[in-house]
mmCIF entry with sequence, helices, sheets and N, C-alpha, C, O atoms, coordinates in Angstrom:
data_MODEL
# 
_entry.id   MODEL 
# 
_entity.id                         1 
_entity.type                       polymer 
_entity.pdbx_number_of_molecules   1 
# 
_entity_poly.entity_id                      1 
_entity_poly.type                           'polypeptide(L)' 
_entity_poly.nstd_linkage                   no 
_entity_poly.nstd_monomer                   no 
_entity_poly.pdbx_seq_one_letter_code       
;(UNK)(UNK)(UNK)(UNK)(UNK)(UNK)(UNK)(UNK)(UNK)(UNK)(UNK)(UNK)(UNK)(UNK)(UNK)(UNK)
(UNK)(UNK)(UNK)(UNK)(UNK)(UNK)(UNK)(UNK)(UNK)(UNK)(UNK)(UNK)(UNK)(UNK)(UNK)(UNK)
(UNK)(UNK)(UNK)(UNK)(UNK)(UNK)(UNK)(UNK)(UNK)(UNK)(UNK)(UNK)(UNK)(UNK)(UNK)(UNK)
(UNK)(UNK)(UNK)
;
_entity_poly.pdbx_seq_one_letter_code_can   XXXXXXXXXXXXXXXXXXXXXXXXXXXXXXXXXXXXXXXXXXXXXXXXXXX 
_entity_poly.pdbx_strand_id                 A 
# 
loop_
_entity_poly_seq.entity_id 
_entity_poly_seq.num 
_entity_poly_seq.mon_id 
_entity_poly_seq.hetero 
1 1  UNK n 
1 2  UNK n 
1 3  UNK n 
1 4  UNK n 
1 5  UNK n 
1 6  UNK n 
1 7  UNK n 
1 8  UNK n 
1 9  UNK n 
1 10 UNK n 
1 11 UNK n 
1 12 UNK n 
1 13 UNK n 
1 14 UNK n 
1 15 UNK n 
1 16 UNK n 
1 17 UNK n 
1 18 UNK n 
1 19 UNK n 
1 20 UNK n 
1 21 UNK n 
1 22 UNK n 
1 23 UNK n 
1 24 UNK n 
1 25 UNK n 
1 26 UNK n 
1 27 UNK n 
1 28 UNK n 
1 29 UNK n 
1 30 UNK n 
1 31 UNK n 
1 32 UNK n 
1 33 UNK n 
1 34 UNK n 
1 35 UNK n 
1 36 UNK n 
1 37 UNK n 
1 38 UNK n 
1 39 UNK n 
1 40 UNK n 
1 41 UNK n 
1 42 UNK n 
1 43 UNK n 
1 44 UNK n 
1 45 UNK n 
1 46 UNK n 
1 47 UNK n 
1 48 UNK n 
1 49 UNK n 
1 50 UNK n 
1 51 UNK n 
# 
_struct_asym.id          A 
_struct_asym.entity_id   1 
# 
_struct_conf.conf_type_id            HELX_P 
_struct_conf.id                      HELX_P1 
_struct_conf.pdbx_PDB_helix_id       AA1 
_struct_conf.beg_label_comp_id       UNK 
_struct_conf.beg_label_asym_id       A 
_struct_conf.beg_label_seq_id        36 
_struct_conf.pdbx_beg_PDB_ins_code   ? 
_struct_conf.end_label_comp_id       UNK 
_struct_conf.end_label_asym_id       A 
_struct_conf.end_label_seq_id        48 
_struct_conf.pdbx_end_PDB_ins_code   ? 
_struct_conf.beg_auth_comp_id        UNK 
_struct_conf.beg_auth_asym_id        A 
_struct_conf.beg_auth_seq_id         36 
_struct_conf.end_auth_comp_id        UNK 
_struct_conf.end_auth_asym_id        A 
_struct_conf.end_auth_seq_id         48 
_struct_conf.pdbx_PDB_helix_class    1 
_struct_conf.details                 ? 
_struct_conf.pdbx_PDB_helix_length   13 
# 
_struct_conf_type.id          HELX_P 
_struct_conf_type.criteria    ? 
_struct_conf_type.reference   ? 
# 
loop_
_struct_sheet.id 
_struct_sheet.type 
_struct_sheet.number_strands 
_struct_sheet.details 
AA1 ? 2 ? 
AA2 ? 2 ? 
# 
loop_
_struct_sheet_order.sheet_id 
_struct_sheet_order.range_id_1 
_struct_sheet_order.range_id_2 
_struct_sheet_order.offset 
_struct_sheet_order.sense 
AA1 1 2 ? anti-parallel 
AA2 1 2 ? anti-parallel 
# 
loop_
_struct_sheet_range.sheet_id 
_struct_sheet_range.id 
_struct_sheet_range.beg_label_comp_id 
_struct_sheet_range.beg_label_asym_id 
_struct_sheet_range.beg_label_seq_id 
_struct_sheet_range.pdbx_beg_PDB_ins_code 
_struct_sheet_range.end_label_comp_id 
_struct_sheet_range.end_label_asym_id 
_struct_sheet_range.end_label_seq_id 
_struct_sheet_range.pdbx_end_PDB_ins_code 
_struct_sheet_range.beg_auth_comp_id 
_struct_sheet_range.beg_auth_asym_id 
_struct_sheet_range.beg_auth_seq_id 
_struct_sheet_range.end_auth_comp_id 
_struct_sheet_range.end_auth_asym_id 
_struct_sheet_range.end_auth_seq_id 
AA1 1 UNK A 2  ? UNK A 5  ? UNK A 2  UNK A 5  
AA1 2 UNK A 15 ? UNK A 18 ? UNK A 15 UNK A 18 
AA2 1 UNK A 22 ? UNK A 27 ? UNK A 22 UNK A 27 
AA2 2 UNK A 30 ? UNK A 35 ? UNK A 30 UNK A 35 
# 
loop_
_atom_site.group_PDB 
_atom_site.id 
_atom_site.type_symbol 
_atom_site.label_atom_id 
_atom_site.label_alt_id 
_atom_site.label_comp_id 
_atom_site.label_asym_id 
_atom_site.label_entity_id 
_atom_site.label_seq_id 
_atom_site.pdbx_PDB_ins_code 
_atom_site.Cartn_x 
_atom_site.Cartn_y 
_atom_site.Cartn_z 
_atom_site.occupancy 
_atom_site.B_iso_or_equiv 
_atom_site.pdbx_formal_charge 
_atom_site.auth_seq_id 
_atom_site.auth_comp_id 
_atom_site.auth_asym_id 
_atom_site.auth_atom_id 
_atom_site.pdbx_PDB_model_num 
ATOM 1   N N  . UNK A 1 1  ? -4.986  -4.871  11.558  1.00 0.00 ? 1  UNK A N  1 
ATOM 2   C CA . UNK A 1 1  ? -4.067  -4.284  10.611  1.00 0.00 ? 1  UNK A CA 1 
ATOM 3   C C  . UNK A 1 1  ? -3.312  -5.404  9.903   1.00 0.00 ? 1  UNK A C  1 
ATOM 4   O O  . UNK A 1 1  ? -2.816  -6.397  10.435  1.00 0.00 ? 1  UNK A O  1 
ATOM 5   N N  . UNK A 1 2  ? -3.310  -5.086  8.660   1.00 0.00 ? 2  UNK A N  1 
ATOM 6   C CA . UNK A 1 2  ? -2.877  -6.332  8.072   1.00 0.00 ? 2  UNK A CA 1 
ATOM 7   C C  . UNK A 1 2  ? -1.223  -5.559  7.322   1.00 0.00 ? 2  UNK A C  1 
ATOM 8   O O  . UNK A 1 2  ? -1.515  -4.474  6.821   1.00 0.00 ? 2  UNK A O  1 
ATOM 9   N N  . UNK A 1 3  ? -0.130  -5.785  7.209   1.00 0.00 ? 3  UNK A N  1 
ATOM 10  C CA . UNK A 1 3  ? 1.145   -5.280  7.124   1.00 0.00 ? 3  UNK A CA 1 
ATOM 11  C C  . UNK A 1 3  ? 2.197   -5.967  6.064   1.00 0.00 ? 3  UNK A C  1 
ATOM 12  O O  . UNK A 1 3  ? 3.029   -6.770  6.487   1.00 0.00 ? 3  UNK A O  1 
ATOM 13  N N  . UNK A 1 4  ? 2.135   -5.656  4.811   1.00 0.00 ? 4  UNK A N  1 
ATOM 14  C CA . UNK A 1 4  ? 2.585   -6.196  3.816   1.00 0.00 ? 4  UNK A CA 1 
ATOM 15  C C  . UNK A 1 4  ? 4.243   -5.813  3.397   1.00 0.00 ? 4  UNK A C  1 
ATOM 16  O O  . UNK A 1 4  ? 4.542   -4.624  3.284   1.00 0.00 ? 4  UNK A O  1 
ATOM 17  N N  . UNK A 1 5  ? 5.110   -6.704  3.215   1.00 0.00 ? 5  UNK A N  1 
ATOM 18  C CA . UNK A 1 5  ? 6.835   -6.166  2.880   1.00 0.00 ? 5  UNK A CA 1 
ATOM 19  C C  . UNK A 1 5  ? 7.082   -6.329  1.486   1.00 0.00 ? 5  UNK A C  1 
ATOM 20  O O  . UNK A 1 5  ? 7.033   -7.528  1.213   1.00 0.00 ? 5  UNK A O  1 
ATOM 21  N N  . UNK A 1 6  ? 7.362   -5.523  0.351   1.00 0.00 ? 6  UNK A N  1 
ATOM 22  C CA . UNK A 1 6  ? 7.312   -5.269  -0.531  1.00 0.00 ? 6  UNK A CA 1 
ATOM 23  C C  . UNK A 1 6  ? 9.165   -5.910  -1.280  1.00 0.00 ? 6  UNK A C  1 
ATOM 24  O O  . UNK A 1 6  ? 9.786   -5.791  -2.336  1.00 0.00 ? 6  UNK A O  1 
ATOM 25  N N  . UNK A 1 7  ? 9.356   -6.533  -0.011  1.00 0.00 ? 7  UNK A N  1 
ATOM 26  C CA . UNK A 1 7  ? 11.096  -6.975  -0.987  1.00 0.00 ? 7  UNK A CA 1 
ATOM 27  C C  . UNK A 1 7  ? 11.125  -8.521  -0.121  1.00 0.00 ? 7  UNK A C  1 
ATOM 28  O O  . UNK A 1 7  ? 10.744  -8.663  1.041   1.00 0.00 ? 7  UNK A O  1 
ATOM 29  N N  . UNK A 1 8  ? 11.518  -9.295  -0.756  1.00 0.00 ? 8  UNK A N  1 
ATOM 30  C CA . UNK A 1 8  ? 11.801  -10.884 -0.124  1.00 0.00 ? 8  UNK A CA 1 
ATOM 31  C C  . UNK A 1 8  ? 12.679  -10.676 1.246   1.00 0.00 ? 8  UNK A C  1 
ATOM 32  O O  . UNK A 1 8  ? 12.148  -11.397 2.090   1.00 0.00 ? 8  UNK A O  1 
ATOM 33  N N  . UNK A 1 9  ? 13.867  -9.951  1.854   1.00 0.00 ? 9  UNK A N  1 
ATOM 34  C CA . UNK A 1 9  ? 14.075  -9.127  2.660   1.00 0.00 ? 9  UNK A CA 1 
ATOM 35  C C  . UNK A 1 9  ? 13.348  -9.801  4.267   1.00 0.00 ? 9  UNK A C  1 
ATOM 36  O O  . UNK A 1 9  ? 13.423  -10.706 5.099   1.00 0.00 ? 9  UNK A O  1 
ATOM 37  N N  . UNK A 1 10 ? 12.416  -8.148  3.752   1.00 0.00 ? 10 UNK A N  1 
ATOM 38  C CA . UNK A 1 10 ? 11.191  -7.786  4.609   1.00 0.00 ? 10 UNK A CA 1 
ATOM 39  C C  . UNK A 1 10 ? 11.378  -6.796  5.701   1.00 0.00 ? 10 UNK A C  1 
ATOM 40  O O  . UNK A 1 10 ? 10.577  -6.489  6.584   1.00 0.00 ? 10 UNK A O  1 
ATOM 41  N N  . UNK A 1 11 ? 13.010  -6.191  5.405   1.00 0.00 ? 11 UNK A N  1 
ATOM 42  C CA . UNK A 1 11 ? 13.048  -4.432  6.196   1.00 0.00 ? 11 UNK A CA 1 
ATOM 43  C C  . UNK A 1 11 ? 13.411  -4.060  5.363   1.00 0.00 ? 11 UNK A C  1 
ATOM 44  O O  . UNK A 1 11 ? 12.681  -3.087  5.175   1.00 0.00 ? 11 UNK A O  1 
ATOM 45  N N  . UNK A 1 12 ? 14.295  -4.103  4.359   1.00 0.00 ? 12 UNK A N  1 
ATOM 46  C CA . UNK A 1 12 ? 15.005  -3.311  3.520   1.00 0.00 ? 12 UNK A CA 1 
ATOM 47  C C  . UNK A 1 12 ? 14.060  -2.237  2.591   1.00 0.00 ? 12 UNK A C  1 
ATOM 48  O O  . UNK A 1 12 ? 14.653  -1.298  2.060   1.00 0.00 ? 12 UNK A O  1 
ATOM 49  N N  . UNK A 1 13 ? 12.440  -2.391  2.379   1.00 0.00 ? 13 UNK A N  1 
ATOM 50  C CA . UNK A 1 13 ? 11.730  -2.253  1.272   1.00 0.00 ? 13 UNK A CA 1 
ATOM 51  C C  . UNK A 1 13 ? 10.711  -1.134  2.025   1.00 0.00 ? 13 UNK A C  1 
ATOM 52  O O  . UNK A 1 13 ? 10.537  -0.907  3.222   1.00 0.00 ? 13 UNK A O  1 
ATOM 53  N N  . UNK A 1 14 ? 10.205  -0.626  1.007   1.00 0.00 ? 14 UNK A N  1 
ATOM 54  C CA . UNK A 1 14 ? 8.939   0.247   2.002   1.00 0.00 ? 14 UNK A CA 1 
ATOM 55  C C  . UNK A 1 14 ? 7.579   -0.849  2.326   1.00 0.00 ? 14 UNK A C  1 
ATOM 56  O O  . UNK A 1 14 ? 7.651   -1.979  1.843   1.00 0.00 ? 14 UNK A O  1 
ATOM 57  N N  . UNK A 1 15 ? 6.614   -0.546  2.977   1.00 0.00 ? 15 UNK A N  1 
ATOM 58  C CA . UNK A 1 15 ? 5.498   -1.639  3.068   1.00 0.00 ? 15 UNK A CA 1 
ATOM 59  C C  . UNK A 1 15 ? 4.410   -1.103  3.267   1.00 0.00 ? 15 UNK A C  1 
ATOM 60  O O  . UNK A 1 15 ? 4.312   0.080   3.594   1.00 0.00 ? 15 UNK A O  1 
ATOM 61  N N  . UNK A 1 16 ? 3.169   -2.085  3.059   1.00 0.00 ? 16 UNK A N  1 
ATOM 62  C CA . UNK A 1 16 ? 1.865   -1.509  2.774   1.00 0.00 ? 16 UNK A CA 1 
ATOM 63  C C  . UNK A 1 16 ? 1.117   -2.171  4.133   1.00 0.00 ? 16 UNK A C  1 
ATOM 64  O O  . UNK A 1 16 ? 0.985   -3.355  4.446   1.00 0.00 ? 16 UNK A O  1 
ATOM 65  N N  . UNK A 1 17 ? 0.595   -0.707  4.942   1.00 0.00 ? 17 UNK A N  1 
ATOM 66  C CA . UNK A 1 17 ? 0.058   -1.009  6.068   1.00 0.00 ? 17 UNK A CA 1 
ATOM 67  C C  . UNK A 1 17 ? -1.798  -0.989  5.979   1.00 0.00 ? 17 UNK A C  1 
ATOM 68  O O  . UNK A 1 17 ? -2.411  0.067   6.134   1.00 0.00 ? 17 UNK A O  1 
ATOM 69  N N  . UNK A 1 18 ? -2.157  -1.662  5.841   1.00 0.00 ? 18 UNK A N  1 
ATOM 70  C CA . UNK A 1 18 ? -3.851  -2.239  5.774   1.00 0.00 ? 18 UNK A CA 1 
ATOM 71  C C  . UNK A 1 18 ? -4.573  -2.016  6.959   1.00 0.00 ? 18 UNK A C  1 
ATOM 72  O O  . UNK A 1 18 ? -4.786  -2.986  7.687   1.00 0.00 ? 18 UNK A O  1 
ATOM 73  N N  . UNK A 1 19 ? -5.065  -0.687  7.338   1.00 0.00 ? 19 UNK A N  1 
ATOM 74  C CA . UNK A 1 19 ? -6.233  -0.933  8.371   1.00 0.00 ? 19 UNK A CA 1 
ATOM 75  C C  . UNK A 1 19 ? -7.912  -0.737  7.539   1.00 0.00 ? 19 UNK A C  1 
ATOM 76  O O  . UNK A 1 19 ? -8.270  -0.824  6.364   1.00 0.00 ? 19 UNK A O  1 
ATOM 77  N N  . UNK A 1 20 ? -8.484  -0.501  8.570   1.00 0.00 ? 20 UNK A N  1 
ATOM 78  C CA . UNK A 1 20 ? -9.992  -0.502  8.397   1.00 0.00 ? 20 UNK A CA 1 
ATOM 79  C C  . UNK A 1 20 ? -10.157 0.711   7.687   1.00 0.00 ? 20 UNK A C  1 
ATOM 80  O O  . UNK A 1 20 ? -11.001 0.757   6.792   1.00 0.00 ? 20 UNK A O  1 
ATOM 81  N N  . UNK A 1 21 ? -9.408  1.783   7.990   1.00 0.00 ? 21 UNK A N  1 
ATOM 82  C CA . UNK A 1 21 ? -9.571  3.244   7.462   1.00 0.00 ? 21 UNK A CA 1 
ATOM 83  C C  . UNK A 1 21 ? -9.015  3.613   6.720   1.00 0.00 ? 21 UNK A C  1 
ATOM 84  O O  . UNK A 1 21 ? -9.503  4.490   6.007   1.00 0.00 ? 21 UNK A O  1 
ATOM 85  N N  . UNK A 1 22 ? -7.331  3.007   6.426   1.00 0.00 ? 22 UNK A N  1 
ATOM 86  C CA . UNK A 1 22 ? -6.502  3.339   5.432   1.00 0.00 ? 22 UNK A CA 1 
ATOM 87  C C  . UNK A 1 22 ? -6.048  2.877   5.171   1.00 0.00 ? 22 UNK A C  1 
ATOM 88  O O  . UNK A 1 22 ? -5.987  1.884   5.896   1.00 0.00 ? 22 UNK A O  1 
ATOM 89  N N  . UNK A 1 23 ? -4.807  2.776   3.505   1.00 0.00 ? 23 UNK A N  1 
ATOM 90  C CA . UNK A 1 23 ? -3.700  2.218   3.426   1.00 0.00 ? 23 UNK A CA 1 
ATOM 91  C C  . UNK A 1 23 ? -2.550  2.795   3.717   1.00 0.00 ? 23 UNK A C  1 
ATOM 92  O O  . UNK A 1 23 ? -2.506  3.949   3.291   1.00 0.00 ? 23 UNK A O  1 
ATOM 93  N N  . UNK A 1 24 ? -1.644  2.465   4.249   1.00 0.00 ? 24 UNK A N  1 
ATOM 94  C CA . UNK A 1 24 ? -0.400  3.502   4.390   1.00 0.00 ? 24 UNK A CA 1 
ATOM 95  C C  . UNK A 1 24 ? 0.393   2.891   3.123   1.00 0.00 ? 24 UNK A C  1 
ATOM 96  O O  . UNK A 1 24 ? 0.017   1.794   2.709   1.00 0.00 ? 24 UNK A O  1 
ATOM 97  N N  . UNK A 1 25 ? 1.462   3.536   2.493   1.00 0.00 ? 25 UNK A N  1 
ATOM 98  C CA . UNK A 1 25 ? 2.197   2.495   1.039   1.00 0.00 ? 25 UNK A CA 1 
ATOM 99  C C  . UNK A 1 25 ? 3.545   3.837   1.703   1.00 0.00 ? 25 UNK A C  1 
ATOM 100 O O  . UNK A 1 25 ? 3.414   5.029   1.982   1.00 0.00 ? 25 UNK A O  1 
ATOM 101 N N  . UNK A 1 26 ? 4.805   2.862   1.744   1.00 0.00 ? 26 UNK A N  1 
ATOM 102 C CA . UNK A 1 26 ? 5.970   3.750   1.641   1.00 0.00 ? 26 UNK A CA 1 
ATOM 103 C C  . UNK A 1 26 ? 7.136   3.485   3.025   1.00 0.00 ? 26 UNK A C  1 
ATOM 104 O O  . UNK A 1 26 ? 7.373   2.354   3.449   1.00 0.00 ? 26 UNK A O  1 
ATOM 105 N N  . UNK A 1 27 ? 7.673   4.545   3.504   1.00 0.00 ? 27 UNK A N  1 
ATOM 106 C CA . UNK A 1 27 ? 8.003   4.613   5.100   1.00 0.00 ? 27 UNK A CA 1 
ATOM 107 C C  . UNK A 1 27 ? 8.004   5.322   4.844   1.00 0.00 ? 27 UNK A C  1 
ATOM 108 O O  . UNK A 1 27 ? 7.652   5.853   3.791   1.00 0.00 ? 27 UNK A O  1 
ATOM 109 N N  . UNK A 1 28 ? 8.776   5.935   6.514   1.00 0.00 ? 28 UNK A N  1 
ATOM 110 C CA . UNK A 1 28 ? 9.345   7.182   7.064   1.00 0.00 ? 28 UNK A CA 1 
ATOM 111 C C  . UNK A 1 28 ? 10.007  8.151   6.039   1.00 0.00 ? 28 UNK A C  1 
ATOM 112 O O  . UNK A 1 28 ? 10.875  8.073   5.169   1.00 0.00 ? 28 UNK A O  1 
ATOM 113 N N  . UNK A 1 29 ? 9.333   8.929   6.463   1.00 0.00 ? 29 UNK A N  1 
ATOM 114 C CA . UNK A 1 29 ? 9.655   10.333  5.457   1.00 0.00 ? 29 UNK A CA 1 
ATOM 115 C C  . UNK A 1 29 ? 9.480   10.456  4.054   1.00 0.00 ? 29 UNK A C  1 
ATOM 116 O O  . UNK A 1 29 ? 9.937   11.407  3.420   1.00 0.00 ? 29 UNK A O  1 
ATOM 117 N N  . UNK A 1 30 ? 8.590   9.172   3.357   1.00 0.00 ? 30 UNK A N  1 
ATOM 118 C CA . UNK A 1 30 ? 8.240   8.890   1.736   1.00 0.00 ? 30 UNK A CA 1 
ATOM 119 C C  . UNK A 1 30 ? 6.924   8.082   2.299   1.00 0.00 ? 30 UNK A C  1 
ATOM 120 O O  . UNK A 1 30 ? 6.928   6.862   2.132   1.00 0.00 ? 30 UNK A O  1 
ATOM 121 N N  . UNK A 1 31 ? 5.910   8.626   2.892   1.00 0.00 ? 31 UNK A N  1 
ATOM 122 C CA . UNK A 1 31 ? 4.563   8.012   2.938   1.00 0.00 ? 31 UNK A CA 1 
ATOM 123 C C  . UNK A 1 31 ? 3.535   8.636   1.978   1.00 0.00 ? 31 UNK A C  1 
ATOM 124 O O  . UNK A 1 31 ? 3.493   9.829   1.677   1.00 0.00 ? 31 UNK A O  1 
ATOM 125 N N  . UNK A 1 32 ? 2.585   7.517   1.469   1.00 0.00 ? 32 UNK A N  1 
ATOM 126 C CA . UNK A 1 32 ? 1.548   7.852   1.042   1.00 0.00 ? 32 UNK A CA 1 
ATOM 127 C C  . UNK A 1 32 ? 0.426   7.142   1.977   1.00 0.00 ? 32 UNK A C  1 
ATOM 128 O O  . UNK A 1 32 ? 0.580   5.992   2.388   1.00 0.00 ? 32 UNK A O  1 
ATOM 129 N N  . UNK A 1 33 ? -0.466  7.756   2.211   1.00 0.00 ? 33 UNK A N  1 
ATOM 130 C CA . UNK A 1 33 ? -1.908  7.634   2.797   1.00 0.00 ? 33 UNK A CA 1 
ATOM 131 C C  . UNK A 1 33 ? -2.966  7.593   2.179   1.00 0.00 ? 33 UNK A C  1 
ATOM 132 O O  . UNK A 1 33 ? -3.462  8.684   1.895   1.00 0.00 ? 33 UNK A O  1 
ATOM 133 N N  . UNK A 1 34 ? -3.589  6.512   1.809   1.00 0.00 ? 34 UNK A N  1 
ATOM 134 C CA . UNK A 1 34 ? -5.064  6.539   1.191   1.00 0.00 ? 34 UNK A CA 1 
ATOM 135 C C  . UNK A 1 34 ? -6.314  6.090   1.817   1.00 0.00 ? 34 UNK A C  1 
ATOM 136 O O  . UNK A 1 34 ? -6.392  5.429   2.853   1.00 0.00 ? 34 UNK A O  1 
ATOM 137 N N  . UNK A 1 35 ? -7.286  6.512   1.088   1.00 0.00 ? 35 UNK A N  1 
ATOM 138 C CA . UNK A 1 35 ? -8.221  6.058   1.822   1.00 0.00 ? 35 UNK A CA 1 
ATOM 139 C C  . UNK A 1 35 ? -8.605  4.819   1.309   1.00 0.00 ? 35 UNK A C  1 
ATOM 140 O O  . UNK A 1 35 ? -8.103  4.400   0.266   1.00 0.00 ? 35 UNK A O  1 
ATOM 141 N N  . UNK A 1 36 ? -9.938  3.815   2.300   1.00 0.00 ? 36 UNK A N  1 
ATOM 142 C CA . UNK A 1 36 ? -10.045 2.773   1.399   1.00 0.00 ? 36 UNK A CA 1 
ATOM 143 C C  . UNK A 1 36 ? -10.297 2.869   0.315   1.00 0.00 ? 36 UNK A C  1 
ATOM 144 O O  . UNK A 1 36 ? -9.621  2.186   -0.454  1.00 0.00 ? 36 UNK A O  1 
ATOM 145 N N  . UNK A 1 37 ? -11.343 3.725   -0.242  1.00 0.00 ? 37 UNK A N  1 
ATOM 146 C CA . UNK A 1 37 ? -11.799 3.675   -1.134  1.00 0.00 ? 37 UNK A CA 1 
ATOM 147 C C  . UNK A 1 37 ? -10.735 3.870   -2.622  1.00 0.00 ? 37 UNK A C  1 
ATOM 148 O O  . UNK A 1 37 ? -10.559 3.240   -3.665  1.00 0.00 ? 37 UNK A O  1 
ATOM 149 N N  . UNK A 1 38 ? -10.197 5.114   -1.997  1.00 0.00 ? 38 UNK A N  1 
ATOM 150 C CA . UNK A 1 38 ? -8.324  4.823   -3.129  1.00 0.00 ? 38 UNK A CA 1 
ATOM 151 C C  . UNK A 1 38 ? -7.694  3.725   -2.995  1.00 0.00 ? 38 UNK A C  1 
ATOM 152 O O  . UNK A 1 38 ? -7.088  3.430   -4.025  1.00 0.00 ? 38 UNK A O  1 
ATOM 153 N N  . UNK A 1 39 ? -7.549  2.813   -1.958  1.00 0.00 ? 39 UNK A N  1 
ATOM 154 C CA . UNK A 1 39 ? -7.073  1.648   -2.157  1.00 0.00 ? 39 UNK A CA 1 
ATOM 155 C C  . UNK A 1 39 ? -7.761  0.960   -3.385  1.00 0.00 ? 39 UNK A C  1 
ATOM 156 O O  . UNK A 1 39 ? -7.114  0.748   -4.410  1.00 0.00 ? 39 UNK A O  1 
ATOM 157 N N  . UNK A 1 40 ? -8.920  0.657   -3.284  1.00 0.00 ? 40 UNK A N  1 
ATOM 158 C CA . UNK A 1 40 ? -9.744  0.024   -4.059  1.00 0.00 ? 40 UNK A CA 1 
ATOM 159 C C  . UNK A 1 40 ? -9.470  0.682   -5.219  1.00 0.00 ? 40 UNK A C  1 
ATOM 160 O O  . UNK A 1 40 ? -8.945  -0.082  -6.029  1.00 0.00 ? 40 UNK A O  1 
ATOM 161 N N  . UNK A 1 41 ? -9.592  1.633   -5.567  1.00 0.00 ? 41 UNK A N  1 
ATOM 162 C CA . UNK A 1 41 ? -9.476  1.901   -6.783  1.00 0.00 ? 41 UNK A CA 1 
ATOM 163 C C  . UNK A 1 41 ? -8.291  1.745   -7.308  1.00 0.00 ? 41 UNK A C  1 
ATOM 164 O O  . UNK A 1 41 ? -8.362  1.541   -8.520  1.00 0.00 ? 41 UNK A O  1 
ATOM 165 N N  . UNK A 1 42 ? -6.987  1.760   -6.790  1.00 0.00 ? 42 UNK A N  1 
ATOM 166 C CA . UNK A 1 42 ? -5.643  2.009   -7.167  1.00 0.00 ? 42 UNK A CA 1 
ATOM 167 C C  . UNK A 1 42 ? -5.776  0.413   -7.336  1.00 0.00 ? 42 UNK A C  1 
ATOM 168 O O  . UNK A 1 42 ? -4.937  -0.200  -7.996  1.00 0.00 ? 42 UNK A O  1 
ATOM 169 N N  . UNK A 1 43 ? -6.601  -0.083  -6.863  1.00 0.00 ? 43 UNK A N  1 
ATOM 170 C CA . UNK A 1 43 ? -6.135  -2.079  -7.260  1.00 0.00 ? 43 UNK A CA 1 
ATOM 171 C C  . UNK A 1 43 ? -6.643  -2.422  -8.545  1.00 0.00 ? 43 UNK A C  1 
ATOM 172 O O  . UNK A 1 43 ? -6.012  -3.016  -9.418  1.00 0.00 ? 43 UNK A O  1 
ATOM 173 N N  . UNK A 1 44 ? -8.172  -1.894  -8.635  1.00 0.00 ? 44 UNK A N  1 
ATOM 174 C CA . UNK A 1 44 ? -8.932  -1.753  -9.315  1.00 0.00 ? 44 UNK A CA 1 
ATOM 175 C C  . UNK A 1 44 ? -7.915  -1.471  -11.314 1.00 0.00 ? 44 UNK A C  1 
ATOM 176 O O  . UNK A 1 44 ? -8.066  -2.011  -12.410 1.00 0.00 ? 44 UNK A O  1 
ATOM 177 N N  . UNK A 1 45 ? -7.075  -0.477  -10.834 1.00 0.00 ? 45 UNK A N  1 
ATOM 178 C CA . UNK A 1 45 ? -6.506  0.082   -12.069 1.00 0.00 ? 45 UNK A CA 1 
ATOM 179 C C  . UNK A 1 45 ? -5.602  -1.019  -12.266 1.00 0.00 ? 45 UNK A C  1 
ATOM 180 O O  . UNK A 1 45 ? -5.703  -1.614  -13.339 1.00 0.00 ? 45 UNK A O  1 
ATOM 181 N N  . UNK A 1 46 ? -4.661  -1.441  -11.366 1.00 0.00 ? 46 UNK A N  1 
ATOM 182 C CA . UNK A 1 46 ? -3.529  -2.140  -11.735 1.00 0.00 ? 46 UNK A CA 1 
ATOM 183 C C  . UNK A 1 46 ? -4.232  -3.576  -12.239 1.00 0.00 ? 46 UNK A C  1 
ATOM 184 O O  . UNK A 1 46 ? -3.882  -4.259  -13.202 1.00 0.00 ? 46 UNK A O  1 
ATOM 185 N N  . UNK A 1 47 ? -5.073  -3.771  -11.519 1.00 0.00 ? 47 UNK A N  1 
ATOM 186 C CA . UNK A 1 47 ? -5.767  -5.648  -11.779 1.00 0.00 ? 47 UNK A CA 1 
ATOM 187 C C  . UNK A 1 47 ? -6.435  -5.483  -13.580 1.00 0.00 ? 47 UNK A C  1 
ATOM 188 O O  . UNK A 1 47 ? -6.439  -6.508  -14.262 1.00 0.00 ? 47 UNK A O  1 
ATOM 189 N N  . UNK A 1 48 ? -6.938  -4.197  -14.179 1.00 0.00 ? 48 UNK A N  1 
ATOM 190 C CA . UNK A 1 48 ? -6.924  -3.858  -15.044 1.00 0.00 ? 48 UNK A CA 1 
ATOM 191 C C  . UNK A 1 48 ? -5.942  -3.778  -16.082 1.00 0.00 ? 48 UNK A C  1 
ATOM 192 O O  . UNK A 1 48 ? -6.321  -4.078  -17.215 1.00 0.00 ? 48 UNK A O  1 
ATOM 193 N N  . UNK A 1 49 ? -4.852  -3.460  -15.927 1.00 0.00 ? 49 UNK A N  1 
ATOM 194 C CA . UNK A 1 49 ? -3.280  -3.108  -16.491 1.00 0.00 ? 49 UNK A CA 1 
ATOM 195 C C  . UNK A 1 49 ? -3.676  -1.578  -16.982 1.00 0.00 ? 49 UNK A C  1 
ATOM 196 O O  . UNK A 1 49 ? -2.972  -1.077  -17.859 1.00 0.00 ? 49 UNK A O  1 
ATOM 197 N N  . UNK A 1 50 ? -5.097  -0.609  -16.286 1.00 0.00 ? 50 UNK A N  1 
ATOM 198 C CA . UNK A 1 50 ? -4.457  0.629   -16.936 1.00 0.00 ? 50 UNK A CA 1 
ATOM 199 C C  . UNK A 1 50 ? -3.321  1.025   -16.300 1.00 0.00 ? 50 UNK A C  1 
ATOM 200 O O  . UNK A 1 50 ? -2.556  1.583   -17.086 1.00 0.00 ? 50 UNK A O  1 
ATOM 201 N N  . UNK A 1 51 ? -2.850  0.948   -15.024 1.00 0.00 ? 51 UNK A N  1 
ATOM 202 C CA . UNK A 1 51 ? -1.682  1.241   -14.451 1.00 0.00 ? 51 UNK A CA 1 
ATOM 203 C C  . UNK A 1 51 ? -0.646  0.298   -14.771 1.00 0.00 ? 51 UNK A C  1 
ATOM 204 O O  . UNK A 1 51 ? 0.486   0.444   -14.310 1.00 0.00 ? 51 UNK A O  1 
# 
């Protein structure tokens, strides 16, 4: 699992949890869950700038 902190911080912020099966993006009680394959794509868009 690879576990990313989204503010210089590194509790204050929500964070992006990386396993084999999913991404988690958010915390407690504001989670989103994707699959890899939405990972990939959601990178896919931003590395693009359509997002």
């Amino acid at each position: 699992m690879k576990i990313v902190t989204l503010c210089k911080e590194g509790s204050c912020c929500p964070v992006v949890k990386i396993t084999e099966t999913q991404v988690e993006i958010g915390e407690k009680g504001n989670l989103c869950v994707l699959t890899r394959e939405q990972w990939e794509t959601l990178k896919e868009k931003i590395l693009s700038k359509e997002l």
